[in-house]
C-alpha atoms as an extended CHARMM CRD file, in Angstrom:
* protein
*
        75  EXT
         1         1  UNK       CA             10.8080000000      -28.6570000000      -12.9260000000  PROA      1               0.0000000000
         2         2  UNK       CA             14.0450000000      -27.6140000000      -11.0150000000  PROA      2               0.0000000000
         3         3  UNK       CA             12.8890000000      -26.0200000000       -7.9810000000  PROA      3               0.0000000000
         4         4  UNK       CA             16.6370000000      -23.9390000000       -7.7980000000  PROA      4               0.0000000000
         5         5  UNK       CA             15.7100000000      -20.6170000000       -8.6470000000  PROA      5               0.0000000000
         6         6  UNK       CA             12.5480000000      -20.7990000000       -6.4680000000  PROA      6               0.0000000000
         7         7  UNK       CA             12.0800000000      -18.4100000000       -3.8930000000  PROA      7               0.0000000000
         8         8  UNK       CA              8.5340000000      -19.2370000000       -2.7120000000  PROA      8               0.0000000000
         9         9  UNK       CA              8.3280000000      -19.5530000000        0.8310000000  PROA      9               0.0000000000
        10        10  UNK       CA             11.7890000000      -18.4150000000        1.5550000000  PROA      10              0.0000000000
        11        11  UNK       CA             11.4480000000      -14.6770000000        1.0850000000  PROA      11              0.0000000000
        12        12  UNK       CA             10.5150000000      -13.0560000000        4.1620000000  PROA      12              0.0000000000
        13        13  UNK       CA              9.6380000000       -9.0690000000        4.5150000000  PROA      13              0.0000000000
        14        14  UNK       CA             13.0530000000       -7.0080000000        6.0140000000  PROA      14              0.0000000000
        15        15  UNK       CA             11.9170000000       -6.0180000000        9.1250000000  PROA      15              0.0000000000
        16        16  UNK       CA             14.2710000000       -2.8010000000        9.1510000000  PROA      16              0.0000000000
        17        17  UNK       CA             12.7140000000       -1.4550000000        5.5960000000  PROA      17              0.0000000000
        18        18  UNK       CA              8.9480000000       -1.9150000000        6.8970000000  PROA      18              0.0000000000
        19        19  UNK       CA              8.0150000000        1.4220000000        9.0750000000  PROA      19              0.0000000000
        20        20  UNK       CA              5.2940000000        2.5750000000       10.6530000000  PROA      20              0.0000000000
        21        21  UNK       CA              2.5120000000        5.1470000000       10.0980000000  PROA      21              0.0000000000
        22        22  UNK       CA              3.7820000000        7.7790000000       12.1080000000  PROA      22              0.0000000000
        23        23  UNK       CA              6.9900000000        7.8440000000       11.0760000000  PROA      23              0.0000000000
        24        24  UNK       CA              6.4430000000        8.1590000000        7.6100000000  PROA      24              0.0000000000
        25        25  UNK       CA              4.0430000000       10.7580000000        8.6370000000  PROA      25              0.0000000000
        26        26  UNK       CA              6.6990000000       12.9190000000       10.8150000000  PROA      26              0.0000000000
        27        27  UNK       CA              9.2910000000       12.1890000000        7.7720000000  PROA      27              0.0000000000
        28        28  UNK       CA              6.9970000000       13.8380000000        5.5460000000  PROA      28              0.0000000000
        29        29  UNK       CA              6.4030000000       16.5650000000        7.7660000000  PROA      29              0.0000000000
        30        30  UNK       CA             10.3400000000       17.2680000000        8.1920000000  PROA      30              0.0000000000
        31        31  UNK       CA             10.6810000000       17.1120000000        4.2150000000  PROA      31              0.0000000000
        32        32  UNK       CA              7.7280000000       19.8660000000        3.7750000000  PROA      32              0.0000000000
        33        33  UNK       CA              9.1870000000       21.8840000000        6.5890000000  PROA      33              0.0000000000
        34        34  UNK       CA             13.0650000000       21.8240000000        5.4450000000  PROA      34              0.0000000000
        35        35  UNK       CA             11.8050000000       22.2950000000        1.5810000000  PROA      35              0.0000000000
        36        36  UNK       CA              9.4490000000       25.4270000000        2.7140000000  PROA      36              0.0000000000
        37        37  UNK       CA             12.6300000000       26.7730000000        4.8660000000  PROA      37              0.0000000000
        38        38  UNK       CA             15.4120000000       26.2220000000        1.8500000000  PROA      38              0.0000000000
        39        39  UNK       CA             12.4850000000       27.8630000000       -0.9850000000  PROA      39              0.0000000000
        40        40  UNK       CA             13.9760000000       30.9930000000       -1.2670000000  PROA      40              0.0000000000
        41        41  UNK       CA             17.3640000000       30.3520000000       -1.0860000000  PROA      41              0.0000000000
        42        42  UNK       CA             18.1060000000       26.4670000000       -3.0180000000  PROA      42              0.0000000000
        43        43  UNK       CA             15.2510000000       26.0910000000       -5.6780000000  PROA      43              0.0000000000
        44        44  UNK       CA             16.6190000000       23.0000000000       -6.9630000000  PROA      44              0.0000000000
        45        45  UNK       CA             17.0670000000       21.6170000000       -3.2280000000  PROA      45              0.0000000000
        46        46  UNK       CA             13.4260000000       23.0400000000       -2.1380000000  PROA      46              0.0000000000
        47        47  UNK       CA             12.2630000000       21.2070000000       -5.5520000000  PROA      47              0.0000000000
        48        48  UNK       CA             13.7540000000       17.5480000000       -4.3820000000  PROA      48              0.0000000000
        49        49  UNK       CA             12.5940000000       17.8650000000       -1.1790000000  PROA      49              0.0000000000
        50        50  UNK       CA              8.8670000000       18.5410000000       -2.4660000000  PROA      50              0.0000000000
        51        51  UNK       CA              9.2030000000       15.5510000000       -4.6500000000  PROA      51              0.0000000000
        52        52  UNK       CA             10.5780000000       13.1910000000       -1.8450000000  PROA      52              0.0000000000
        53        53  UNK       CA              7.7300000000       14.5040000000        0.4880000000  PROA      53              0.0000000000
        54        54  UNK       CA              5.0180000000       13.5800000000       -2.7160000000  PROA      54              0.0000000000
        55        55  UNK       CA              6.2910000000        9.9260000000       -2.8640000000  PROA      55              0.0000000000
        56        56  UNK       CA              6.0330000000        9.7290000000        1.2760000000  PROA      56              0.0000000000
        57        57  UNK       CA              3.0650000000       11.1530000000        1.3640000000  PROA      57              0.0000000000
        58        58  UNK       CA              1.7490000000        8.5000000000       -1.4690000000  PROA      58              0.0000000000
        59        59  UNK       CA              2.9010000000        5.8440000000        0.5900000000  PROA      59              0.0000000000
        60        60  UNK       CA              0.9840000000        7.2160000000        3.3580000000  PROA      60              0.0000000000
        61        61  UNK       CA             -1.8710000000        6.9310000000        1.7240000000  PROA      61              0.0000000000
        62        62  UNK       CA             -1.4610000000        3.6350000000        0.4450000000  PROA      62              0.0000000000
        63        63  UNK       CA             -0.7250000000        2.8170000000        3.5170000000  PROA      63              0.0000000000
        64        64  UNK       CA             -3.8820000000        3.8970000000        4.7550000000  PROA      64              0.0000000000
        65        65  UNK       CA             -6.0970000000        2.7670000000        1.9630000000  PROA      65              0.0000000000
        66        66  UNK       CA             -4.4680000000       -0.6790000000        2.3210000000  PROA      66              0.0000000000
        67        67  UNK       CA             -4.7770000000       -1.2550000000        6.4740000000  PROA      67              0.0000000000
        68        68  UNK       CA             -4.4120000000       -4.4540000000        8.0630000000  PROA      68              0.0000000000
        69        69  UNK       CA             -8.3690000000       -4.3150000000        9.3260000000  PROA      69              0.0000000000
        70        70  UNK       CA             -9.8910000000       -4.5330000000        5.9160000000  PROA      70              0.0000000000
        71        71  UNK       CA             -8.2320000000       -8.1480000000        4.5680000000  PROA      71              0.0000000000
        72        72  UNK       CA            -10.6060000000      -10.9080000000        4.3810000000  PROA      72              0.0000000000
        73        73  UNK       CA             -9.6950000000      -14.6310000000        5.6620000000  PROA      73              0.0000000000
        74        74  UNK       CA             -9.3770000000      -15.3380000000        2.4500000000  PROA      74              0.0000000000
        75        75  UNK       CA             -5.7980000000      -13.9440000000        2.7710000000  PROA      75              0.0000000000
């Protein structure tokens, strides 16, 4: 088998992509705040902005359901 195309072992996480709790909380928070301000004037903009906050905020929960303290030694 010709190992070329293998990537196991050499892929490591991007540090700058992986962020924190909080800040995906406080991004969410700024998306629900800027689509509740633009409602009434930019439907289409206010609509966006709820979707993007619904993806965070799935994340966040992921996050959450997924957290580093519950992984057995078996990983």
């Amino acid at each position: 088998m010709n190992s070329h195309f293998c990537k196991v072992g050499k892929v490591r996480p991007n540090p700058s992509k992986i962020t924190n709790l909080k800040d995906l909380e406080h991004k969410y928070s700024n998306f629900i705040e800027e689509a509740y301000n633009v409602e009434q004037t930019d439907r289409s903009l206010s609509d966006t902005l709820f979707h993007e906050a619904k993806k965070i905020k799935q994340h966040i929960l992921n996050m959450k359901k997924y957290s580093s303290t519950e992984f057995d030694a078996a990983f």
